[in-house]
C-alpha positions in Angstrom: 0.0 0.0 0.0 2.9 2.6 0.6 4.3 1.9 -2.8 1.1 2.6 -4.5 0.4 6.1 -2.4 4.4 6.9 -3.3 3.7 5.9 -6.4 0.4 7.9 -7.1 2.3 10.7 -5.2 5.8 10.7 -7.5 3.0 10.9 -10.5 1.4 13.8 -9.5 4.4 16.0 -8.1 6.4 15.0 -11.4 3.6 15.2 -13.9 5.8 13.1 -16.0 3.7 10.8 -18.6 6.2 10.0 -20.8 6.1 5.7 -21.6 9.9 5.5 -19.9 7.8 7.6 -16.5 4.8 5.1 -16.6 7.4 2.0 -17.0 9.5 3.1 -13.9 6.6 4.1 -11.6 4.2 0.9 -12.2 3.5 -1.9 -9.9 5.8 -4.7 -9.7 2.9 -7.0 -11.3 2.7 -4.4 -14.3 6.0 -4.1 -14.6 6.4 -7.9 -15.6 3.4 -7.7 -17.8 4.6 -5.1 -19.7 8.1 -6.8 -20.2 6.4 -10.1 -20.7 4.7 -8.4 -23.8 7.3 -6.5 -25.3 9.4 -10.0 -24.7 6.5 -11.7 -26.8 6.5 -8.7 -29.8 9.6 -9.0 -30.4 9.6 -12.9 -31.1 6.6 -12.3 -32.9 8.3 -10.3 -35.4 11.4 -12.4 -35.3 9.1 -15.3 -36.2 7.4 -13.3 -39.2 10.9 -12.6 -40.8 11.6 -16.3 -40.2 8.6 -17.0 -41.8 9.0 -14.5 -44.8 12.4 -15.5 -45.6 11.4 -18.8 -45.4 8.1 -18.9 -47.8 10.6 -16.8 -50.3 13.3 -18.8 -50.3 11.1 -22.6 -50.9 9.2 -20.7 -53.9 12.3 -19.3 -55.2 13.7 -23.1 -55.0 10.4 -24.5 -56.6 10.0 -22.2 -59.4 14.0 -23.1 -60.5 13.1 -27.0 -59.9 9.9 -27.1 -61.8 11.9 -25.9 -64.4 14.5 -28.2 -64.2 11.3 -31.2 -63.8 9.7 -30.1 -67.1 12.8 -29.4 -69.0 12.1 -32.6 -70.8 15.4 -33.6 -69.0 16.0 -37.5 -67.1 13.9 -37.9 -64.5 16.8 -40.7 -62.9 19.2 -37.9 -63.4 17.0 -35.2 -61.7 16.9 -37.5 -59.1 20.2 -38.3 -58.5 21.2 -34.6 -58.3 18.4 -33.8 -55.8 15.9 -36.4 -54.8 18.5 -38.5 -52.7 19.1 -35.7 -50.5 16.3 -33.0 -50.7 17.3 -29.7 -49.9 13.9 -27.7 -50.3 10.0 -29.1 -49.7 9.6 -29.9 -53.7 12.4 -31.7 -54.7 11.6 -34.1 -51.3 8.1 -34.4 -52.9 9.6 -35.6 -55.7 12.5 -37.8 -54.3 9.5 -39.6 -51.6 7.6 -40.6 -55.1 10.6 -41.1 -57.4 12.4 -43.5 -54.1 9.0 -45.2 -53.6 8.4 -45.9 -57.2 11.6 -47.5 -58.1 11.1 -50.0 -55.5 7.7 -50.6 -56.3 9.3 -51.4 -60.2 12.2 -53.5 -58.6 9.9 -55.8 -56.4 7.0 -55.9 -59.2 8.5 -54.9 -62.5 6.4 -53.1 -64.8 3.2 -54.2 -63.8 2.2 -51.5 -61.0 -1.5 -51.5 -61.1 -1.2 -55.3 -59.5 1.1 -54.2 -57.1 -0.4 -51.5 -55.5 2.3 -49.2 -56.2 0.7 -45.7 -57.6 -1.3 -45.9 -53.6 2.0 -46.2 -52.7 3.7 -43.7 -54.2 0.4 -41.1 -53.6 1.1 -42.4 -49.4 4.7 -41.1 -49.8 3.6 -37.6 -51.7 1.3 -37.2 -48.9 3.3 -37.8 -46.1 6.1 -36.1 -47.3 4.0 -32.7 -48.0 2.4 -33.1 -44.8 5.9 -33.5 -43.1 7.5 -30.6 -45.2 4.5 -28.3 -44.0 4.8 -29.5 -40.6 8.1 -27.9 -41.1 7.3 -24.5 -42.3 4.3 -24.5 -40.2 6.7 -24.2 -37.6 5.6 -21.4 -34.6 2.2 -20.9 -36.2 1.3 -21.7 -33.1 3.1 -18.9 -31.0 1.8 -16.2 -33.6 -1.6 -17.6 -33.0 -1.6 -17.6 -29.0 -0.3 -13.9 -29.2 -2.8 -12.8 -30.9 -5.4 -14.2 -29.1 -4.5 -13.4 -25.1 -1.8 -10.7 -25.3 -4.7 -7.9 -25.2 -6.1 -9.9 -21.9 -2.5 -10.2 -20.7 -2.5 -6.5 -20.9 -5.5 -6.0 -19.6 -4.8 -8.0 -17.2 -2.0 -5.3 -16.1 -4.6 -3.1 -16.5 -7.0 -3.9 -14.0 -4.2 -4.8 -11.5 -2.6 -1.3 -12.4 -5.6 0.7 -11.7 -6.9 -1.4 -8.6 -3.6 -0.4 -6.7 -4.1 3.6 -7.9 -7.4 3.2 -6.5 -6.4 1.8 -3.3 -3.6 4.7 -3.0 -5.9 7.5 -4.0 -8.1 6.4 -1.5 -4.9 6.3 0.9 -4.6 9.8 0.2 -8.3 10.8 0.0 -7.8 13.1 -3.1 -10.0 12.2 -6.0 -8.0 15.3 -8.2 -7.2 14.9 -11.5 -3.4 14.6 -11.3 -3.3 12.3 -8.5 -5.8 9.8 -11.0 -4.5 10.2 -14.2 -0.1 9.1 -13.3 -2.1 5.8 -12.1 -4.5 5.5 -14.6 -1.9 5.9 -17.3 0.6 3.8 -15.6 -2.3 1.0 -16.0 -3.6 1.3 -19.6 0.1 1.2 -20.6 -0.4 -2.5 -20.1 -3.2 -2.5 -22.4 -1.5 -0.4 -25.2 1.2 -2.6 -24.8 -0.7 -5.7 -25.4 -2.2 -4.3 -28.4 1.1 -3.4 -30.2 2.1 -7.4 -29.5 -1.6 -9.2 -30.7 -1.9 -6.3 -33.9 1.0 -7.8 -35.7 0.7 -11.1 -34.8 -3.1 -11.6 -35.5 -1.7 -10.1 -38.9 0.9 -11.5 -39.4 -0.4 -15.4 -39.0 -3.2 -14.9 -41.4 -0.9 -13.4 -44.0 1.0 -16.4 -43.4 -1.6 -19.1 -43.4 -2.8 -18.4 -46.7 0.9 -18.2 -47.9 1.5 -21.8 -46.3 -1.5 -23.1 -47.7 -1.1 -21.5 -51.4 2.5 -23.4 -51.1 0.9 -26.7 -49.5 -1.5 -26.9 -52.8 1.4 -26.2 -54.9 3.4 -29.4 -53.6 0.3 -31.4 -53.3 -0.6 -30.3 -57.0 3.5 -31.0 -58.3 2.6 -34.5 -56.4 -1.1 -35.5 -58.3 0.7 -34.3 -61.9 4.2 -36.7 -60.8 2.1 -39.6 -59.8 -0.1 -39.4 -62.6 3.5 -39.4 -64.9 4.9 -42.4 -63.0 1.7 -44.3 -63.4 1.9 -43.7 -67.4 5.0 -44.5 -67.7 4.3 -48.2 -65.7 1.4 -48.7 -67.9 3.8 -48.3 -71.0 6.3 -50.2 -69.5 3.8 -52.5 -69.6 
């Protein structure tokens, strides 16, 4: 109770709103709210460059693989340069099915539709975009949680803020205006605070789902148009 009143009292002597003022002179508890939330905006736009980088760099990668796929070039060669050892989400698509398929040829020959090979090879193209988005898809989550409880975090700070400038105005049994408003201010600073994290981050994740899931129908799309090619080729093998 004495550190509110001296708190509510340093507000009103100083008059000083500035944000560094209203950090210095909050309660303990707002103090950690506030630094909780600026902790969690500035992973949240660590995790957007992430992300950005990211989603540029794997297009970038599939745009120059596609062309190398339809170049008319050999498909064993293709996959000897970069289906053994994937280095992006496409050309793992593409080494699951091509891996998957010359086994299926080994063990059966040319006749696949016996063998159950192209529900093979459509398993492994499915798993192997769902691992790959798993991947990229990687603290989704945290963007998500942010912007969903940081403005109650804040508020949170809020309410606690302003319950201990009530108590230490009523302390010092003065309702005026600048012995309320230091307090007052020191509390909603939470609040703004929370904002500025959940803005960005609600933002920020559904700019980034629909990225994700433009680039999850562009590997599931490269996987239906492979499959189908390996399954003409085994029927002309045939």
């Amino acid at each position: 109770m004495d550190r509110a009143v001296d708190a509510v009292t340093l507000g009103a002597a100083g008059g000083d709103l500035s944000l560094w003022s209203l950090f210095i002179e909050a309660d303990i508890v707002v103090k950690l709210v506030m630094l909780g939330l600026l902790g969690a905006s500035v992973w949240v736009w660590a995790v957007v460059f992430e992300k950005w980088t990211s989603l540029r760099r794997v297009n970038r990668e599939a745009d120059g693989f596609e062309d190398r796929f339809w170049s008319g070039g050999s498909l064993d060669e293709l996959y000897e340069h970069e289906g053994t050892k994937p280095v992006h989400p496409m050309a793992a698509v593409f080494g699951s099915a091509m891996g998957e398929w010359r086994r299926s040829v080994r063990v059966a020959g040319a006749d696949m539709s016996r063998s159950g090979a192209r529900d093979r090879v459509d398993r492994a193209i499915g798993v192997t975009v769902q691992r790959e988005m798993d991947r990229l898809e990687r603290w989704m989550i945290f963007l998500a949680s942010v912007g969903a409880t940081a403005p109650f975090i804040g508020l949170f700070g809020t309410v606690w803020g302003i319950m201990h400038s009530f108590s230490a105005i009523a302390a010092l049994h003065n309702t005026n205006l600048a012995v309320v408003a230091p307090g007052i201010a020191e509390a909603l600073f939470a609040t703004a605070i929370g904002l500025v994290a959940a803005i960005p981050a609600v933002l920020a994740y559904n700019k980034i789902s629909n990225d994700l899931g433009r680039f999850a129908s562009r590997l599931e799309g490269f996987g239906a148009e492979f499959s189908a090619i390996l399954s003409r080729q085994s029927e002309e093998r045939a």
